[in-house]
PAFIKE-489626 format. One line per 5 residues: for each residue x, y, z of C-alpha. Coordinates in steps of 0.25 Angstrom, whole numbers. Last residue first. Layout:
% PAFIKE-489626
X,Y,Z | ...
***
This chain:
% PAFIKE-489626
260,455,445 | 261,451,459 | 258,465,465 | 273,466,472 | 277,461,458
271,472,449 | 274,484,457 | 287,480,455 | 287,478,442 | 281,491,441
292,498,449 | 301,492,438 | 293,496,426 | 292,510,432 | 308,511,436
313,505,421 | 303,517,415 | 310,527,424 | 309,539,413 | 301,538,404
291,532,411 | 294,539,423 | 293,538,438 | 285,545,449 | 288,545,466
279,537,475 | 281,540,490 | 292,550,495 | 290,554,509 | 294,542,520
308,542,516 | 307,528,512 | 308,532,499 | 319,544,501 | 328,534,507
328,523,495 | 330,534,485 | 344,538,493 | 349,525,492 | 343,524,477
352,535,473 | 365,529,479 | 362,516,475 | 361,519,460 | 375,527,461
380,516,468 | 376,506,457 | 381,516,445 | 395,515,452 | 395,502,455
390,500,441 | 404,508,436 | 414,501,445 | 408,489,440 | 411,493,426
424,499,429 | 430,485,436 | 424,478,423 | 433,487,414 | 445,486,421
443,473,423 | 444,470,408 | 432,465,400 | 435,457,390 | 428,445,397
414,453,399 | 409,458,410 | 400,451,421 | 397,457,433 | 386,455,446
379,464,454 | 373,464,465 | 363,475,473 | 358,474,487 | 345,482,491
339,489,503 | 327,497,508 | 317,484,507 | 327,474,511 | 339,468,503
331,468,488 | 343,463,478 | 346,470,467 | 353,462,457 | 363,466,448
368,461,434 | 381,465,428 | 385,462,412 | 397,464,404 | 404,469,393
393,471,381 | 382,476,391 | 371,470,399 | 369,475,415 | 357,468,422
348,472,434 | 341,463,441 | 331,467,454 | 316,465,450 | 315,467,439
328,466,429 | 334,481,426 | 343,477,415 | 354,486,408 | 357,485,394
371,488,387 | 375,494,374 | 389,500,371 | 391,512,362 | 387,514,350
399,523,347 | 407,514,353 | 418,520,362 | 408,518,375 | 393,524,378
384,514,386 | 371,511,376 | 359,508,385 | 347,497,386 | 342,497,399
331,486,403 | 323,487,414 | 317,475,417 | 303,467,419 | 308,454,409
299,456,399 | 293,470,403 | 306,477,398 | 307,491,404 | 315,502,395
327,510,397 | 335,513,383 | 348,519,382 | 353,522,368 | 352,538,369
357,538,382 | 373,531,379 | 376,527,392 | 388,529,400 | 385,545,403
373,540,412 | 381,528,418 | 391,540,423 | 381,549,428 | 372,537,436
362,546,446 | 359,558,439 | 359,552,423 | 356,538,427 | 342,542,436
332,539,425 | 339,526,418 | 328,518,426 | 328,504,433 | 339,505,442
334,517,450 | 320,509,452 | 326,495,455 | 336,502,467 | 324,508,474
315,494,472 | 328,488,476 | 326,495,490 | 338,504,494 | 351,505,502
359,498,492 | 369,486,493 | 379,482,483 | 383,470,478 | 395,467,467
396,453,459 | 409,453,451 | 416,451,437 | 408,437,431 | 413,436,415
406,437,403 | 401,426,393 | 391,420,403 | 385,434,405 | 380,434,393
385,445,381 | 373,456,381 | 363,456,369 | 358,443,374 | 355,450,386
343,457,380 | 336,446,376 | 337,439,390 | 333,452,396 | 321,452,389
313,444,400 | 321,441,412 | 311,434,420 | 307,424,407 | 323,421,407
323,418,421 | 311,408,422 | 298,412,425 | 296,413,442 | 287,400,447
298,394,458 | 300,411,463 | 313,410,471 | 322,416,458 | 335,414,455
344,420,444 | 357,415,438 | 363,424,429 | 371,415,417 | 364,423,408
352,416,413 | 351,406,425 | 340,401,432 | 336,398,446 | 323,395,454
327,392,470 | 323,378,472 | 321,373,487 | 333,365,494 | 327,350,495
318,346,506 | 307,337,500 | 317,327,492 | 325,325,506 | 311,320,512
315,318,526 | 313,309,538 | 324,300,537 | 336,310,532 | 330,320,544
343,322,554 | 353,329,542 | 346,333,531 | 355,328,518 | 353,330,504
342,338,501 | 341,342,489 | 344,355,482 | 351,352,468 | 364,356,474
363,346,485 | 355,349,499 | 359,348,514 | 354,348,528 | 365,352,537
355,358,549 | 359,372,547 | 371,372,537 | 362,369,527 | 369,360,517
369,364,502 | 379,355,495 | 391,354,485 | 394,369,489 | 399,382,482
400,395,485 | 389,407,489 | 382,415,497 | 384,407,508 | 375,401,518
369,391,509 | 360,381,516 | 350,393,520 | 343,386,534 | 328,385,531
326,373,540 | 327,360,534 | 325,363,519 | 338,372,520 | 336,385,514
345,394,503 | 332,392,492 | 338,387,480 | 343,387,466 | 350,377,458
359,380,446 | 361,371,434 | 357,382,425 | 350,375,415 | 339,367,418
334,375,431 | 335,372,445 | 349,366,442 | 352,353,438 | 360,345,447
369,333,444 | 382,342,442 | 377,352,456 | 370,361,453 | 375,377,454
370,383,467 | 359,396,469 | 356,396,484 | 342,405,488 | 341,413,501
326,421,501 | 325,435,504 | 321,438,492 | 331,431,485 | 345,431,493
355,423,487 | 365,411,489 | 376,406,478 | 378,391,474 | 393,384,467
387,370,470 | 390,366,454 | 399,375,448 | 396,389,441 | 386,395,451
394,408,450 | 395,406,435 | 381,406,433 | 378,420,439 | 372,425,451
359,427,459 | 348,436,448 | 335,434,455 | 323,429,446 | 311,434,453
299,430,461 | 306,430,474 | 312,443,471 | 299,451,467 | 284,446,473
292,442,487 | 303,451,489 | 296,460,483 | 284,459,496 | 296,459,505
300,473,501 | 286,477,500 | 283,474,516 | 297,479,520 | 292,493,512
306,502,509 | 305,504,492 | 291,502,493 | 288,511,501 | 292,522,492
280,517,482 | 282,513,467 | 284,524,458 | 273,533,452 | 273,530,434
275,544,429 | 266,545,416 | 259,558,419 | 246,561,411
***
C-alpha cells in the first residue's frame, strides 16, 4: 500500500471564502510575531500592525503602567477609537505621550483609558470605554500579539522551540542590523509548503544546497509547538562544521538559529493569491559588516529563488486543471504536517 499523503485542494490556495475562514480559525487565534523589545524601548515609543485584518497598536507603558502582561511592560490594543471606530494611530510607528483620535479628538493614556471625549464628559462612563486589550508577550526579546483573549501563553505556543533556542545565543545579546519586506504573488499556503520541506533545495537553492553538510541535516516535525524544525551542519574550516537550526513555526513564523546571528520572518496573508514577507536581523557584536551585508545578500538570494517557484506554482493551481497532487513521507514530512495543521484549524481541531 502507498504511503503518499494527497495534498490539500488547488482551491485552496485562491478560494475568497477559505482565505477569510484562516483568517478567522488561524491568525486571529495565533501569536503573531510584531517586533522586537528594543524597538519599544522607551515609554510611548508604539508600532501598528495588521493581524487578520484587524489594526492593533503595541506601545511601551508609561512609568506607572504595567503592561498587559507582568513582565513586558508593553500594552497591546485594538487601533479603534471607543467613539466611532476611527484608528488613533495612523502611523506605523514613533512615539507619543498620548492616543488621540484624530476623528473626533477623543483620547486615551498609554494604559488605555479614556481620558478625554470632548462634548460627552457628563453623560459618559470613561471606565466603560477604554481602548480594548490586545494580548502581548515577549520572549527572546520578540514580542508577539495575538487577538484571541483565551490563546495559551507564548511559551506554551512555541513548544520545543524554547529548549532549542537556549542552544543558540539570545537575541538580547546580539545587535538589530535591518528589517527587509518583500512581497510575492502567491498565497501563504503556496509559500508554507515550499518553506516546510528540504525537497526542492538541490533544484531550486544550488548554493544553500553545497552549504550544508547532508549527512548531519535532519528534517523532522515537532508536535510540541506545530513546527518544522531543521537541524543542519553549514560546512566552514572546522572540521565539524557549524550548526544551525531553522524553524518553520505554524501558521507563518520562520526562525533562523545559528552561532552569529539570528533572523526571523513572518509571512503575512495579503489576500487569498498574495503574501508579504519581513524579516528581521540580528548578528553578533563580532560580526563585521562585511559579513552581515553577505549574509543578507545570501537570504535575499534564497528568498527570490523561493519566490520565483512558488510564483509560477500559484498560476498552475488556479489554472483550472490541476486538483490534488501527492506528497511524501519521506520526503515532504514538514509539507504534510503543515497541510494537516491546517486542515486541523479550518475543522476547529
Amino acid at each position: 500500500m502507498s504511503s503518499l499523503v494527497e495534498s490539500i485542494p488547488a482551491n485552496w490556495y485562491f478560494d475568497p471564502e477559505i482565505y477569510a475562514l484562516e483568517q478567522e480559525k488561524i491568525f486571529r487565534k495565533n501569536w503573531i510575531f510584531v517586533t522586537h523589545a528594543d524597538a519599544l524601548g522607551i515609554p510611548g515609543e508604539f508600532v501598528t500592525e495588521t493581524i487578520a485584518g484587524q489594526s492593533v497598536v503595541l506601545v511601551r507603558a508609561g512609568e506607572n503602567g504595567s503592561g498587559s502582561e507582568p513582565d513586558n511592560g508593553i500594552n497591546g490594543f485594538l487601533n479603534l477609537c471607543r467613539h466611532r471606530a476611527s484608528p488613533v494611530c495612523a502611523a506605523h510607528q514613533g512615539e507619543l505621550q498620548r492616543f488621540t483620535c484624530p476623528y473626533h479628538g477623543w483620547s486615551y493614556d498609554l494604559d488605555g483609558k479614556l481620558l478625554h471625549a470632548p462634548g460627552f464628559e457628563d453623560e459618559l462612563d470613561k471606565q466603560r470605554f477604554g481602548l480594548i486589550p490586545v494580548r502581548v508577550e515577549v520572549w527572546n526579546n520578540l514580542v508577539f500579539a495575538c487577538l484571541d483573549p483565551d490563546v495559551v501563553t507564548l511559551e506554551q505556543w512555541l513548544g520545543d522551540i524554547v529548549k532549542i533556542a537556549a542552544d543558540y545565543p539570545s537575541v538580547a545579546s546580539m545587535e538589530f542590523d535591518s528589517v527587509r519586506t518583500s512581497d510575492c504573488g502567491a498565497n501563504w499556503k503556496n509559500y508554507s509548503d515550499n518553506s516546510a520541506e528540504g525537497y526542492h533545495l538541490g533544484s531550486i537553492h544550488p548554493g544553500l544546497n553545497r552549504s550544508l553538510i547532508k549527512s548531519q541535516t535532519c528534517i523532522q516535525p515537532y508536535e510540541n509547538g506545530n513546527f518544522i524544525g531543521f537541524n543542519v551542519t553549514y560546512k566552514s574550516e572546522s572540521e565539524l562544521g557549524s550548526p544551525g537550526f531553522w524553524i518553520y513555526k505554524f501558521p507563518g513564523l520562520l526562525i533562523h538559529f545559528s552561532l552569529s546571528g539570528f533572523n526571523i520572518e513572518r509571512i503575512i496573508p495579503v489576500d487569498e493569491n498574495s503574501a508579504r514577507m519581513q524579516r528581521w536581523f540580528w548578528f553578533k557584536s563580532d560580526i563585521d559588516a562585511s559579513s552581515r551585508n553577505e549574509t543578507i545578500a545570501f537570504s535575499n538570494q534564497v528568498m527570490d529563488e523561493d519566490m520565483g517557484i512558488c510564483r509560477l506554482v500559484q498560476k498552475n493551481l488556479q489554472g483550472g486543471i490541476y486538483d490534488t497532487g501527492v506528497l511524501s513521507p519521506e520526503r515532504e514530512p514538514g509539507t504534510i504536517f503543515f497541510q494537516q495543521c491546517v486542515r486541523n484549524a479550518l475543522a476547529g481541531e
